[in-house]
Backbone bond lengths (Angstrom), bond angles and torsions (degrees), N, CA, C in turn:
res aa  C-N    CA-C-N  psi(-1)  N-CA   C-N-CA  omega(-1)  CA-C   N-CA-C  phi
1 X - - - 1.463 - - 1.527 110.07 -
2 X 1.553 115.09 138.69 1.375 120.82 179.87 1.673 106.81 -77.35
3 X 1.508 101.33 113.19 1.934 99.08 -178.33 1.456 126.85 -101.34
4 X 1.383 122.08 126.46 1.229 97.69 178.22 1.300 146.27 -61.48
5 X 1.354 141.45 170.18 1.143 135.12 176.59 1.828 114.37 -73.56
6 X 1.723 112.17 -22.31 1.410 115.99 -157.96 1.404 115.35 -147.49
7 X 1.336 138.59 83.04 1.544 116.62 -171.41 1.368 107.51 -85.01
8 X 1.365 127.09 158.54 1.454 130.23 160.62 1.511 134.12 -116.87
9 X 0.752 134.27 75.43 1.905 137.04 -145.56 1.762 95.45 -100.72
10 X 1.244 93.23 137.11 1.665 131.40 161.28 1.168 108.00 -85.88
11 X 1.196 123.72 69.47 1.835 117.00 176.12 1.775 95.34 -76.34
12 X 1.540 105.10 96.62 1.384 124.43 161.15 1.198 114.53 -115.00
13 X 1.358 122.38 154.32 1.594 138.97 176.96 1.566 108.33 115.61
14 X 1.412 121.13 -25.94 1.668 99.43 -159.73 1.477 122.46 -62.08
15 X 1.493 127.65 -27.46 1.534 119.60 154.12 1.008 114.67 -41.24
16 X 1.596 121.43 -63.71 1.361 100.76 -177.09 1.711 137.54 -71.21
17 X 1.516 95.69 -22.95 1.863 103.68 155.71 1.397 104.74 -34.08
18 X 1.414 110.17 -79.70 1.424 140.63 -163.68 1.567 112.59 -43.86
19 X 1.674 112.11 -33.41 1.806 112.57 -175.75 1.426 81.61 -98.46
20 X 1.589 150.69 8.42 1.360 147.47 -150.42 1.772 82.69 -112.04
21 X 1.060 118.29 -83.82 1.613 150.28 -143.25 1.600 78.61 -73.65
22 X 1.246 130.93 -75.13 1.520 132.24 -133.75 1.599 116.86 -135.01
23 X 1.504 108.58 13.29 1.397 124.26 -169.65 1.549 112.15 36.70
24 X 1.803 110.62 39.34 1.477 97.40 -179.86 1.909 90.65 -138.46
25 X 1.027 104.21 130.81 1.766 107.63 171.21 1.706 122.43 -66.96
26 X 1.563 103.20 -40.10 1.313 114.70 150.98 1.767 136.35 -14.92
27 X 1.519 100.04 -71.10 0.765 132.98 -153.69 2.133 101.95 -79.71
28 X 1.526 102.39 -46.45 1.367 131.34 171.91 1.630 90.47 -43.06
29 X 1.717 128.55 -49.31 1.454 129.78 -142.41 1.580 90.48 -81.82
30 X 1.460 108.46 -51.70 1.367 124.80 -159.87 1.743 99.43 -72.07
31 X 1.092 141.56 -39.09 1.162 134.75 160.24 1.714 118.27 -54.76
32 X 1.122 115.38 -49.59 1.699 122.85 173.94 1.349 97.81 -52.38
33 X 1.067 125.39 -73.07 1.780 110.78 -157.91 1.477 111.68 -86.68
34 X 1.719 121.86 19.88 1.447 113.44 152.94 1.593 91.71 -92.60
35 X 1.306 150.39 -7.06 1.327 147.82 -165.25 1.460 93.05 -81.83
36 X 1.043 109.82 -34.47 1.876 108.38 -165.19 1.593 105.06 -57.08
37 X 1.273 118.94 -36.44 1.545 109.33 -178.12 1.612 116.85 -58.57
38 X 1.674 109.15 -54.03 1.324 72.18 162.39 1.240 160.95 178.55
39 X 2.059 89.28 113.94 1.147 115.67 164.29 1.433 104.58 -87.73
40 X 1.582 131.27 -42.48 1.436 119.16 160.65 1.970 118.20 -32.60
41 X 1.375 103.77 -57.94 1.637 79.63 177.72 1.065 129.88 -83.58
42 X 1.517 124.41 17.00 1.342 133.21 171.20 1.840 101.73 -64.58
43 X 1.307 87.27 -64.03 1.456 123.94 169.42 1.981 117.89 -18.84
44 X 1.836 77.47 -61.50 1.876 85.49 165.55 0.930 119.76 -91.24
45 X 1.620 143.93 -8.71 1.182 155.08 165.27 1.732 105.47 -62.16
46 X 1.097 124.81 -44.23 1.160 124.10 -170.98 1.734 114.48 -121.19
47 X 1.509 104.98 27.56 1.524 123.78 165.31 1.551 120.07 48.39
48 X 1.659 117.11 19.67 0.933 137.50 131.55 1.588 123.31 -2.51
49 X 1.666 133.50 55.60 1.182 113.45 158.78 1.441 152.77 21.76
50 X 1.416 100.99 -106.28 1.948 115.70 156.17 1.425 122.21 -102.45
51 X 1.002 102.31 169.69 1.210 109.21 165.19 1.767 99.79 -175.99
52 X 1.579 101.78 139.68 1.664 134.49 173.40 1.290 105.07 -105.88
53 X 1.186 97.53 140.15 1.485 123.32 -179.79 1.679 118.87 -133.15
54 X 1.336 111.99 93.28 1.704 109.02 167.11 1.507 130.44 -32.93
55 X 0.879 149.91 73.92 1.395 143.54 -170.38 1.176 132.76 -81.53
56 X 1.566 95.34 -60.92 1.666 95.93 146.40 1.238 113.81 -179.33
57 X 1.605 107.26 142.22 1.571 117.14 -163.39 1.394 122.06 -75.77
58 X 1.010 125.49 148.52 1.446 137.41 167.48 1.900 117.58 -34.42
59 X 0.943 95.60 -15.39 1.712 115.56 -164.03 1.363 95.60 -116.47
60 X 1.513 130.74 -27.50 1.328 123.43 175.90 1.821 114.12 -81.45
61 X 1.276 115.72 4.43 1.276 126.21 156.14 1.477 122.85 -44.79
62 X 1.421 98.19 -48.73 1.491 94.73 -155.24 1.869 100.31 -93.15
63 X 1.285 118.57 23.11 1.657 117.00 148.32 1.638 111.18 -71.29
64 X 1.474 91.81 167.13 1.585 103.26 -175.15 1.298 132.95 -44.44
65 X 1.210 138.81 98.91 1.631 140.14 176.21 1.519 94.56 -1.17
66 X 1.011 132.44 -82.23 1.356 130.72 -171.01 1.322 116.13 -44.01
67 X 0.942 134.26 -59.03 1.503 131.84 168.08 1.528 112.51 -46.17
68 X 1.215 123.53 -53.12 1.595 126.52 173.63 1.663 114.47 -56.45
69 X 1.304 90.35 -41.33 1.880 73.75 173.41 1.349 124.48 -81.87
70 X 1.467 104.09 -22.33 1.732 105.24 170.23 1.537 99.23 -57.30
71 X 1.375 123.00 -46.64 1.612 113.18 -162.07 1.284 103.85 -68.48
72 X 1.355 119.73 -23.58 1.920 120.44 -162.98 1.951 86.05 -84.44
73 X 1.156 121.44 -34.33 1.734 115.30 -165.40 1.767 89.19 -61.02
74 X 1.505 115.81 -71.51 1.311 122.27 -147.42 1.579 85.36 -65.00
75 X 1.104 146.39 -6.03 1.681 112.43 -162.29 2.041 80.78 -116.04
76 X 1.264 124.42 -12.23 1.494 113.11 157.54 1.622 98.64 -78.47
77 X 0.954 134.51 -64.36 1.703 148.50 -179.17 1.761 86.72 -8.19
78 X 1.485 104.66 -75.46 1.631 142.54 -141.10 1.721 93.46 -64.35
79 X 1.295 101.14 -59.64 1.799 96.56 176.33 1.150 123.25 -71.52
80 X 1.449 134.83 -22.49 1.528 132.22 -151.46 1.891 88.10 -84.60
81 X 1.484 95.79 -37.65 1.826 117.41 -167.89 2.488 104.02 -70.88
82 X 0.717 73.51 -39.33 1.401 80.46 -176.20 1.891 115.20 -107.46
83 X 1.154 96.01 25.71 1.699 108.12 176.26 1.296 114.04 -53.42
84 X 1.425 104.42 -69.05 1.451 136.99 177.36 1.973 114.93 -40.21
85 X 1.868 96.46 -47.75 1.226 115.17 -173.36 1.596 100.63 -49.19
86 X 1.476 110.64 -46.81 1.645 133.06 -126.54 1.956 88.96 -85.69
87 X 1.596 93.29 -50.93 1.534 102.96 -175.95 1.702 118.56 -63.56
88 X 1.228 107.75 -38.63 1.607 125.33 174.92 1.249 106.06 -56.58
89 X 1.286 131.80 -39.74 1.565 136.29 -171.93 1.287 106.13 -81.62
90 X 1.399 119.11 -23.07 1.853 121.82 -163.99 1.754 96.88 67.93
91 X 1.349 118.31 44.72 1.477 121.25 160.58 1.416 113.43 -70.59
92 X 1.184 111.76 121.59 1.406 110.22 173.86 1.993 109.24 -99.45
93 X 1.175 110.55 135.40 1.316 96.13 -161.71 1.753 99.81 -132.29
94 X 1.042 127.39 124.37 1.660 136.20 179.98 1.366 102.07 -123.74
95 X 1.788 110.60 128.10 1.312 113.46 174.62 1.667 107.13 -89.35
96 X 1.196 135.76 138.01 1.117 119.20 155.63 1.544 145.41 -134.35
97 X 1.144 141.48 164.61 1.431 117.59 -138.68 1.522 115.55 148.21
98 X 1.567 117.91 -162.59 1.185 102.29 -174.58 1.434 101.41 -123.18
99 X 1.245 142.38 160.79 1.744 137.53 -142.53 1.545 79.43 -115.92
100 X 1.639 144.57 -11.61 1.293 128.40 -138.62 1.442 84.92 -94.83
101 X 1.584 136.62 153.11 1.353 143.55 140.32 1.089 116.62 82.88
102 X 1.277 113.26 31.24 1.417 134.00 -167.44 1.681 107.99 -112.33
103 X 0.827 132.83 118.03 2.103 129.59 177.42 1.517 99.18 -72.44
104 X 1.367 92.93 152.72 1.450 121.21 -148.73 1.514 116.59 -57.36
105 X 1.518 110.63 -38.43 1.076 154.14 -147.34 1.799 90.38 -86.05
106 X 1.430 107.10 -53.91 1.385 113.90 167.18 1.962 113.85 -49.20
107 X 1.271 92.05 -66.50 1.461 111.27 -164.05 1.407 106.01 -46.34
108 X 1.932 121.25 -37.88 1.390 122.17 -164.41 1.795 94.59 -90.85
109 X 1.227 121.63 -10.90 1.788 116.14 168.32 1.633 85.64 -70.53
110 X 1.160 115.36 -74.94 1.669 113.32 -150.06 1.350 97.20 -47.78
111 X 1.299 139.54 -82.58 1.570 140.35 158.42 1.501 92.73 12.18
112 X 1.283 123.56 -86.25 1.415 120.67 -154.46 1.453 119.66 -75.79
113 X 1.293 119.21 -9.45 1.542 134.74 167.31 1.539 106.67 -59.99
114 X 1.605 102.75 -55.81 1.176 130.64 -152.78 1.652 100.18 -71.34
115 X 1.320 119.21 -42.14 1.066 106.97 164.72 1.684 165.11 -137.55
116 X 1.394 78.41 51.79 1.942 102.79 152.24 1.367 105.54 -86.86
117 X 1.444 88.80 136.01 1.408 115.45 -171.21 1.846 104.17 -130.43
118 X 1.615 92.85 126.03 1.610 111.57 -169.96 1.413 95.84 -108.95
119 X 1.127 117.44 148.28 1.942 124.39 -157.01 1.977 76.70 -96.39
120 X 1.508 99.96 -72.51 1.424 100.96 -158.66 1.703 94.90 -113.37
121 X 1.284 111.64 120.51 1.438 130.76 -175.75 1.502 108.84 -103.06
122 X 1.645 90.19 131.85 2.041 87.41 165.21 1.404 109.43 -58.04
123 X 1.519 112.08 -55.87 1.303 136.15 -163.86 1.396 119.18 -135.34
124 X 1.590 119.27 123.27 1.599 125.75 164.02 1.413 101.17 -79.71
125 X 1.398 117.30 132.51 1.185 111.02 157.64 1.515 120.53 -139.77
126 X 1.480 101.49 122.48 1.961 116.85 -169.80 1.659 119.06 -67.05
127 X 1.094 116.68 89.07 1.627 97.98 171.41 1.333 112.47 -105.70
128 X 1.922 90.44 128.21 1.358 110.19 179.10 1.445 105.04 -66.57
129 X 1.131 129.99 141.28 1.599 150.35 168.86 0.902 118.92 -164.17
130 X 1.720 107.23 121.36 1.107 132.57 -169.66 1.617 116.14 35.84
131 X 1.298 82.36 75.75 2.046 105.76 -166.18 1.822 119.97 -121.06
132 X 1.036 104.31 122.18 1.596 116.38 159.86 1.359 124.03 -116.08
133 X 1.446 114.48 122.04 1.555 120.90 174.76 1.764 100.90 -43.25
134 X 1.522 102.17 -59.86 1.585 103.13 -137.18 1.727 76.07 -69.25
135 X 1.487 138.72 -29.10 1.479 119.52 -143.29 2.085 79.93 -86.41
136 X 1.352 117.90 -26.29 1.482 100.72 -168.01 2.044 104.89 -88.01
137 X 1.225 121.46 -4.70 1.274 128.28 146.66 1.549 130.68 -58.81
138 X 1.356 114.86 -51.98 1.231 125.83 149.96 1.629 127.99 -24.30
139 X 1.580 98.40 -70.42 1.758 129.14 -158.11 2.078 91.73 -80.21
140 X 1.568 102.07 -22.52 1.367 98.99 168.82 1.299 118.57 -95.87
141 X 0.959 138.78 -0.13 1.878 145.79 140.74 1.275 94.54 -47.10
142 X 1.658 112.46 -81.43 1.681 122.64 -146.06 1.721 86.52 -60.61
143 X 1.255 150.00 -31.17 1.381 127.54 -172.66 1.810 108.85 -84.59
144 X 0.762 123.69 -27.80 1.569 145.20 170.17 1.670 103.08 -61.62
145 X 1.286 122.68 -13.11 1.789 128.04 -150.41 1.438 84.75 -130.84
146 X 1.120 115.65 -40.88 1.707 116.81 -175.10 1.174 106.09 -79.96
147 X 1.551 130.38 -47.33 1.433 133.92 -171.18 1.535 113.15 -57.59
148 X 2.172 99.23 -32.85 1.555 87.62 179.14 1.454 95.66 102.27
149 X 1.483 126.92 -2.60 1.569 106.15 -175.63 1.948 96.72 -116.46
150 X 1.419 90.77 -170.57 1.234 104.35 -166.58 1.654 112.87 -87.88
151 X 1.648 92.47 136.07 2.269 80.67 -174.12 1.464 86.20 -92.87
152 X 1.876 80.58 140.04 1.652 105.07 178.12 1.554 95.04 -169.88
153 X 1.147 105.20 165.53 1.484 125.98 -161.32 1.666 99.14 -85.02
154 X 1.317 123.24 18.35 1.910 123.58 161.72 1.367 90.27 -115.25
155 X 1.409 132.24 -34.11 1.547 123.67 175.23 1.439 125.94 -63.17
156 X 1.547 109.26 -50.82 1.523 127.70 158.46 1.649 88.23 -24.02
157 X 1.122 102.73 -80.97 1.601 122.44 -130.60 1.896 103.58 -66.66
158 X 1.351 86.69 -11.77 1.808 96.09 -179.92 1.653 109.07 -95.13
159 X 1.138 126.92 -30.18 1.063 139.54 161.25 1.599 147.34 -74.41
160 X 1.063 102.35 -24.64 1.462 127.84 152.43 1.641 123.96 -47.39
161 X 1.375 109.94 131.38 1.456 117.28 -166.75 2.192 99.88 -47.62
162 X 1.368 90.58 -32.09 1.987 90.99 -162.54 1.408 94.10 -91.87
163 X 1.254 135.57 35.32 1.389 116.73 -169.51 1.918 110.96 -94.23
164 X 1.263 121.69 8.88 1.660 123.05 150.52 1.512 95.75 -87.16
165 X 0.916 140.48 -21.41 1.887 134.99 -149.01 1.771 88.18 -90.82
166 X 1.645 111.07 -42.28 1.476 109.28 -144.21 1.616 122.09 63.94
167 X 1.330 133.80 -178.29 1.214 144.22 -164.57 1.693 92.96 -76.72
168 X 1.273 104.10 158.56 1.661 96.06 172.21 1.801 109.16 -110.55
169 X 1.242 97.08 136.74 1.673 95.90 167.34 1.384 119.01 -56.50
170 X 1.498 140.71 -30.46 1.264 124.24 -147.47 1.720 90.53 -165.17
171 X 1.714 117.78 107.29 0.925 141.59 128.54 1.452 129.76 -34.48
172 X 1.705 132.49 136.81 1.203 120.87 166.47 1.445 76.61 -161.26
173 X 1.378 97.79 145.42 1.376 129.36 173.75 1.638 104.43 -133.57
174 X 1.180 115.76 125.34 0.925 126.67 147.22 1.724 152.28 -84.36
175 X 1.214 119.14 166.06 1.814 97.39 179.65 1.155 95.13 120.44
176 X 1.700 127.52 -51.41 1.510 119.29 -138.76 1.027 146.25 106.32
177 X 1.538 105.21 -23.21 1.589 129.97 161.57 1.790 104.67 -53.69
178 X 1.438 103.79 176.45 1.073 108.74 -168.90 1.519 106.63 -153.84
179 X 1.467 120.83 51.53 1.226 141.46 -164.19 1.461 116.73 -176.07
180 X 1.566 84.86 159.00 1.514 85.03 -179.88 1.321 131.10 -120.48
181 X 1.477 111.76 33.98 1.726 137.89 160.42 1.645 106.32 43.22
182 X 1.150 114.93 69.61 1.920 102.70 177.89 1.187 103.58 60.61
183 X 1.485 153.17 36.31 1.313 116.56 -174.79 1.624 99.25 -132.00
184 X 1.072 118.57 151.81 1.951 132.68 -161.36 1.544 86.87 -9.21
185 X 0.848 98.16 101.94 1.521 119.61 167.31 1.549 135.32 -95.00
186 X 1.980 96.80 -40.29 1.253 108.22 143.16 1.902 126.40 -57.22
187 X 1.098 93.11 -56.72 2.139 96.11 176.47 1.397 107.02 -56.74
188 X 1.086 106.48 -8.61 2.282 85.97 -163.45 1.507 84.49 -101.76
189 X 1.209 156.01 28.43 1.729 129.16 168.42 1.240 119.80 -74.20
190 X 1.638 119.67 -18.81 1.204 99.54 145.57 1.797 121.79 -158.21
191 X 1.592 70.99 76.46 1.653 107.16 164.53 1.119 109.62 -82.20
192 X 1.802 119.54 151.07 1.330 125.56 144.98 1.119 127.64 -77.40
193 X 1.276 105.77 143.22 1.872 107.36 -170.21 0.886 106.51 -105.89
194 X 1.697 135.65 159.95 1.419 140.37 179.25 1.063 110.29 -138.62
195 X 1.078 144.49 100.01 1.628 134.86 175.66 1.584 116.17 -99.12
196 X 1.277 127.00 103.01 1.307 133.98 179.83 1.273 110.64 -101.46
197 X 1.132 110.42 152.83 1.814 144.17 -173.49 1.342 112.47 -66.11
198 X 1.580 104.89 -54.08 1.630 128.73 -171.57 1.358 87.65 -68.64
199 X 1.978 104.55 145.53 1.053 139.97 170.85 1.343 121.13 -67.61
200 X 1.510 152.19 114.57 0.908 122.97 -172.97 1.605 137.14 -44.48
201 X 1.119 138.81 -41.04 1.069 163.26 139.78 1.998 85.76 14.22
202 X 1.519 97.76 -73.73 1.314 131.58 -167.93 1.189 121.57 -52.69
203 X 1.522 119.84 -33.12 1.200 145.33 -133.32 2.030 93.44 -103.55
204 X 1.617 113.14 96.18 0.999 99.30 -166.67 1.837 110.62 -113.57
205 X 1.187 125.43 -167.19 1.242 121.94 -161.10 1.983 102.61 -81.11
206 X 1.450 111.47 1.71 1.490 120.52 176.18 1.430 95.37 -89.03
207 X 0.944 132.61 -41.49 1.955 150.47 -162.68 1.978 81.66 -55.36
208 X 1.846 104.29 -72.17 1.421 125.80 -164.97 1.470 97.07 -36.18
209 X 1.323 117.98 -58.53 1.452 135.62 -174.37 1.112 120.17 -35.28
210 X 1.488 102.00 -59.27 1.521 109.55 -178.44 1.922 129.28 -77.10
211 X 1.303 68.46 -14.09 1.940 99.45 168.58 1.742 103.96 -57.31
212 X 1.695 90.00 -64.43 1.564 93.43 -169.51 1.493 109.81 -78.87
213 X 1.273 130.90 -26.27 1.717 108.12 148.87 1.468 138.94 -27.19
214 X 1.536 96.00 -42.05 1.601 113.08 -154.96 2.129 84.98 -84.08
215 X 1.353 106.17 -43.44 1.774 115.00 -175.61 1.582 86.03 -56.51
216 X 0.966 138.33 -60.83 1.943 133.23 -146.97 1.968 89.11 -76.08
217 X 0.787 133.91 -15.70 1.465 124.28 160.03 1.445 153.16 -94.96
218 X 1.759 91.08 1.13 1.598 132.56 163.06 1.427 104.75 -66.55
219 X 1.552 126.94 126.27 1.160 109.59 178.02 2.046 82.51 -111.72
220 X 1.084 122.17 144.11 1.434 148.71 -127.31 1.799 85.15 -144.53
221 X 1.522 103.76 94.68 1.415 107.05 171.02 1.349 101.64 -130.53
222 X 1.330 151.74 39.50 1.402 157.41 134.40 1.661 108.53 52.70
223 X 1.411 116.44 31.60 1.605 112.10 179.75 1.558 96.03 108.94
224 X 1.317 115.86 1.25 2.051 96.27 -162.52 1.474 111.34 -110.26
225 X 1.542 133.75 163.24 1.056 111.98 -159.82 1.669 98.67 -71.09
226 X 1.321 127.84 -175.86 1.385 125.08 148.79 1.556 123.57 -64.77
């Protein structure tokens, strides 16, 4: 099978799994991000490079205090618990996102995620938190403007939160939606998109599989004739 170098997933739906399955939204969150493992060892199973992970958007702030701190517990919960996992694998792991409005408690996990540094990695893996395309498009001008060099599409591309990941071949969003909510907006122009039905929760490393079947039968001509 032809593999990509980069996946990027929208793990969307688990509130609504969660008010679906158990009439609790909670519960939807806390099931989704034990799911994330594994699609990570799918990932190392099949020597998979990068991989991005949506976590949560800049825009998903403005739900209920209560809901936001459940998501900030389980994604401290989620790393402190799978530390060990992350280092054993040679996981290399970068949060990325915006540092603004975030509690402290958050900021000194990401800090410390952020920096162990693995020479030779099975796997990079990007988590979006508390992330905007257009605000990390932006913040990559003003560093490109500060440095003094010229904006161009090798500068973009050096400056950009994914710039070890590169662009990813193959998008999947899950949930059902049919968009791609603020997210690398610059990298996906010519990404494959996937839009699935299944809930994340749901969404298992057979789902991934059948994804990358459907990618090895794309013939991938970037603007050119055939």
């Amino acid at each position: 099978m032809r593999l990509p170098n980069h996946i990027a997933i929208i793990m969307d739906g688990n509130g609504r799994w969660g008010k679906a399955k158990f009439n609790n939204r909670k519960l939807g969150h806390k099931f989704g991000i034990e799911n994330i493992k594994n699609i990570i060892s799918y990932c190392l199973k099949k020597k998979i490079p990068n991989l991005t992970l949506y976590a949560l958007s800049k825009d998903n702030l403005k739900r209920s205090r209560i809901e936001i701190k459940n998501l900030f517990n389980l994604f401290e919960t989620y790393f402190i618990k799978n530390e060990n996992f992350f280092d054993n694998k040679n996981i290399s792991l970068l949060v990325i996102g915006e540092k603004s409005n975030l509690p402290k408690k958050i900021l000194k996990l990401i800090k410390k995620i952020n920096s162990k540094k693995i020479k030779k990695s099975t796997l990079n893996i990007n988590i979006a938190f508390n992330y905007s395309s257009k605000d990390e498009i932006l913040n990559t001008f003003k560093k490109i403007k500060k440095k003094g060099n010229i904006i161009n599409k090798t500068n973009v591309d050096k400056y950009l939160y994914t710039q070890r990941s590169g662009d990813p071949e193959i998008i999947v969003r899950t949930g059902g939606m049919k968009r791609l909510s603020d997210f690398i907006l610059w990298q996906s122009s010519y990404s494959e998109i996937f839009f699935v039905e299944k809930m994340w929760p749901d969404f298992k490393s057979s789902d991934l599989n059948r994804v990358l079947l459907k990618f090895k039968k794309i013939k991938r001509n970037f603007g050119k004739n055939e």
